[in-house]
PDB file as gemmi writes it, atoms N, CA and C in Angstrom:
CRYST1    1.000    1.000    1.000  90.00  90.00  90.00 P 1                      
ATOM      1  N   UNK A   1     -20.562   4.900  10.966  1.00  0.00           N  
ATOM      2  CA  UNK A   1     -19.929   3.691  10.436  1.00  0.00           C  
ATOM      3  C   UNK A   1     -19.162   4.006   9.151  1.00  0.00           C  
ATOM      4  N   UNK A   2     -19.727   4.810   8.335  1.00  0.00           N  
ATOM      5  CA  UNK A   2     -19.354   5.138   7.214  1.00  0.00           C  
ATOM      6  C   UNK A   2     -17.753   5.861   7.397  1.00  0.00           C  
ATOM      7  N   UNK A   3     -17.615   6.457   8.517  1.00  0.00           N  
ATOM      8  CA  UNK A   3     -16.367   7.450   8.554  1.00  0.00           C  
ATOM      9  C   UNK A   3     -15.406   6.218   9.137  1.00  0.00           C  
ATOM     10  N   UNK A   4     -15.639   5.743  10.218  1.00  0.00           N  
ATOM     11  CA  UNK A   4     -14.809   4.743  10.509  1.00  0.00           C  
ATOM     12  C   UNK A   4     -14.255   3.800   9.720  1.00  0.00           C  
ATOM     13  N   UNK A   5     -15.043   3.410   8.446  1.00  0.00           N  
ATOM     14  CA  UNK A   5     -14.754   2.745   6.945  1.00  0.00           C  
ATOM     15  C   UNK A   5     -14.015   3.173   6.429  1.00  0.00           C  
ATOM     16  N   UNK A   6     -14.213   4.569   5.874  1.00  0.00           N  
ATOM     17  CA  UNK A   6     -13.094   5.278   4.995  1.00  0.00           C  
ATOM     18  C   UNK A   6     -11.712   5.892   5.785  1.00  0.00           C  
ATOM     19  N   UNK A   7     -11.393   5.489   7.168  1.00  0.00           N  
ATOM     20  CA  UNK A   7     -10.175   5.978   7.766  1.00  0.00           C  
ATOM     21  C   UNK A   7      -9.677   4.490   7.784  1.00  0.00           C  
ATOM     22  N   UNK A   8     -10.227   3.645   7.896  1.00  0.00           N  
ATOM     23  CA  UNK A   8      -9.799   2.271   7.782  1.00  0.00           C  
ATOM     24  C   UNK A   8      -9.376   1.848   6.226  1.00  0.00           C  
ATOM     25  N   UNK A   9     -10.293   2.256   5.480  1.00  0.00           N  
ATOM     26  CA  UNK A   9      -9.839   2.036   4.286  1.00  0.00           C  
ATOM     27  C   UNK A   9      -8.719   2.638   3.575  1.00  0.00           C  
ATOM     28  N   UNK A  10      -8.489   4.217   4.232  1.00  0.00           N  
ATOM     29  CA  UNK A  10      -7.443   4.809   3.881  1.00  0.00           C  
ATOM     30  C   UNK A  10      -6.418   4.446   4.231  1.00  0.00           C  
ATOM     31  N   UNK A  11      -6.171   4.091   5.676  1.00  0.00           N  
ATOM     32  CA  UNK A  11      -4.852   2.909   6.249  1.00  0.00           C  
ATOM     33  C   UNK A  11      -4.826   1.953   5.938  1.00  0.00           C  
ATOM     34  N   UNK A  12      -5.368   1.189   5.023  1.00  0.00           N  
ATOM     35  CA  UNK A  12      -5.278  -0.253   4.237  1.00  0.00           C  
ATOM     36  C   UNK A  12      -4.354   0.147   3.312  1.00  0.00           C  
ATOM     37  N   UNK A  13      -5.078   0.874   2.294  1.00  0.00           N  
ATOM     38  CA  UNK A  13      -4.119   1.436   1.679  1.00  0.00           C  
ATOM     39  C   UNK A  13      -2.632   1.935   1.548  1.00  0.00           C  
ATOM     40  N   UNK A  14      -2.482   2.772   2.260  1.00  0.00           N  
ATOM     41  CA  UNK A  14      -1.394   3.397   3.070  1.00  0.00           C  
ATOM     42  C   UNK A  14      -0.268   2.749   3.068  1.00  0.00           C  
ATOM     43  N   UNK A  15      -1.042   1.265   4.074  1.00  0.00           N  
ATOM     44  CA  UNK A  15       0.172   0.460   4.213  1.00  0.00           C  
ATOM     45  C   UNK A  15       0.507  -0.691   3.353  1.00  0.00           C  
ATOM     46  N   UNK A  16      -0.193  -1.031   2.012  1.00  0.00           N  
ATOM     47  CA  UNK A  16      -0.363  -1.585   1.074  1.00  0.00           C  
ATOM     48  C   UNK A  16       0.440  -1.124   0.159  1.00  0.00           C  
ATOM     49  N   UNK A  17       0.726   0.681   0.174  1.00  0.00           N  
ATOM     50  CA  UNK A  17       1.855   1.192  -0.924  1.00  0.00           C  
ATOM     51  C   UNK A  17       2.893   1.293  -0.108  1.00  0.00           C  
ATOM     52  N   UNK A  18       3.045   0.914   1.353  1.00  0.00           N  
ATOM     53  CA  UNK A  18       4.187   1.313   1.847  1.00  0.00           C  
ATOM     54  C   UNK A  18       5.001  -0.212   1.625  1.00  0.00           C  
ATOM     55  N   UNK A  19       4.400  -1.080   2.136  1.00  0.00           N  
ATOM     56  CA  UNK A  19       4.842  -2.690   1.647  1.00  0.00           C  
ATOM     57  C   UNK A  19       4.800  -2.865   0.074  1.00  0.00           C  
ATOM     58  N   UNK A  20       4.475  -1.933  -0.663  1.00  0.00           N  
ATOM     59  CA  UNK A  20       4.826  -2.408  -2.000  1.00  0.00           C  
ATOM     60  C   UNK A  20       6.095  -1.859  -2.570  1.00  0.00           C  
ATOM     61  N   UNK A  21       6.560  -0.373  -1.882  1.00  0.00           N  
ATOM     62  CA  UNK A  21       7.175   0.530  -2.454  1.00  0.00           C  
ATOM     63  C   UNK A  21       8.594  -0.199  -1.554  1.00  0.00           C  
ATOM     64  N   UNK A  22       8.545  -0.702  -0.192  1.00  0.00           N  
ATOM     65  CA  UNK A  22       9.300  -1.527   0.258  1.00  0.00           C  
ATOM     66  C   UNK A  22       9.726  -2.538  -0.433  1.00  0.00           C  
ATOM     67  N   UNK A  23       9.321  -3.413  -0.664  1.00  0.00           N  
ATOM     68  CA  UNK A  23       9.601  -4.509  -1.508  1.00  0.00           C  
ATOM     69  C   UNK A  23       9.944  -4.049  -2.414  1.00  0.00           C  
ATOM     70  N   UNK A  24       9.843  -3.377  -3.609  1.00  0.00           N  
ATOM     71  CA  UNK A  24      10.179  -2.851  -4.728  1.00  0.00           C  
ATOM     72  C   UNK A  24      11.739  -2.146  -4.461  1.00  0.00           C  
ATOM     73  N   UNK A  25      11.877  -1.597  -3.318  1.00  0.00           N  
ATOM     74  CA  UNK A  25      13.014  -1.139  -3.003  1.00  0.00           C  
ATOM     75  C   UNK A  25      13.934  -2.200  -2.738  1.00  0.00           C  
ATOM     76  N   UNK A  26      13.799  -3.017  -2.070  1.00  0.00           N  
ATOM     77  CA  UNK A  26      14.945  -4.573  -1.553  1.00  0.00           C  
ATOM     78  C   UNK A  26      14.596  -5.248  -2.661  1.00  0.00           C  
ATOM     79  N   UNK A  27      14.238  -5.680  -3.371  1.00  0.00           N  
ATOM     80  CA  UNK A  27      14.202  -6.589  -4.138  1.00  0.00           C  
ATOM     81  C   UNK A  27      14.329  -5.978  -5.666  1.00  0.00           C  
ATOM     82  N   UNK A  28      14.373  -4.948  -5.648  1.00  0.00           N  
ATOM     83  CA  UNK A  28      14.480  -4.030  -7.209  1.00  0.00           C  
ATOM     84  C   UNK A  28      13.482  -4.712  -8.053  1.00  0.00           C  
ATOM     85  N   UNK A  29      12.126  -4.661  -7.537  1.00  0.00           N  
ATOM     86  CA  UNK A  29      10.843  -4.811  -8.968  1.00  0.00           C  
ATOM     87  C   UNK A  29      10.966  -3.957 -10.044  1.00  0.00           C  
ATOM     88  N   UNK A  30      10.701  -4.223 -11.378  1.00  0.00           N  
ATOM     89  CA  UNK A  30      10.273  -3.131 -12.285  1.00  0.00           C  
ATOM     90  C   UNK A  30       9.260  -2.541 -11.981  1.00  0.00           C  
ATOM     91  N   UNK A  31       8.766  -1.735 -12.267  1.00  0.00           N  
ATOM     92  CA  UNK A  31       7.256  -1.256 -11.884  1.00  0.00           C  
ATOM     93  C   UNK A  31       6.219  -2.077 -12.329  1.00  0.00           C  
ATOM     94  N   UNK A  32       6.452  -2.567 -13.723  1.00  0.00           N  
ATOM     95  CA  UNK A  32       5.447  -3.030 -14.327  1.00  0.00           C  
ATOM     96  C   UNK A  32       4.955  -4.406 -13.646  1.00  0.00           C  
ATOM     97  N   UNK A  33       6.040  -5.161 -13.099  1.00  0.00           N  
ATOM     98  CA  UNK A  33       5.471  -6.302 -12.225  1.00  0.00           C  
ATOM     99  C   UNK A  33       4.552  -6.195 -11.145  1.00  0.00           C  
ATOM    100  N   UNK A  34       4.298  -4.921 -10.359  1.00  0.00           N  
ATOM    101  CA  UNK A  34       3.502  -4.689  -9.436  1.00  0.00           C  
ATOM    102  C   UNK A  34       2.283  -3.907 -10.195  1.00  0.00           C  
TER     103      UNK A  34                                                      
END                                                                             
């Protein structure tokens, strides 16, 4: 259970900086707002 957690948790992630670094790209965030 434990391994299945942390590969899940690592793709949460993942796609959490990929939708942030997205948005930040189209919408030109400063960094500091995120």
């Amino acid at each position: 259970y434990k391994q299945i957690y942390f590969k899940l948790s690592l793709t949460f992630r993942a796609i959490i900086k990929f939708q942030l670094s997205s948005l930040r790209n189209q919408q030109k965030f400063p960094n500091h707002v995120l």
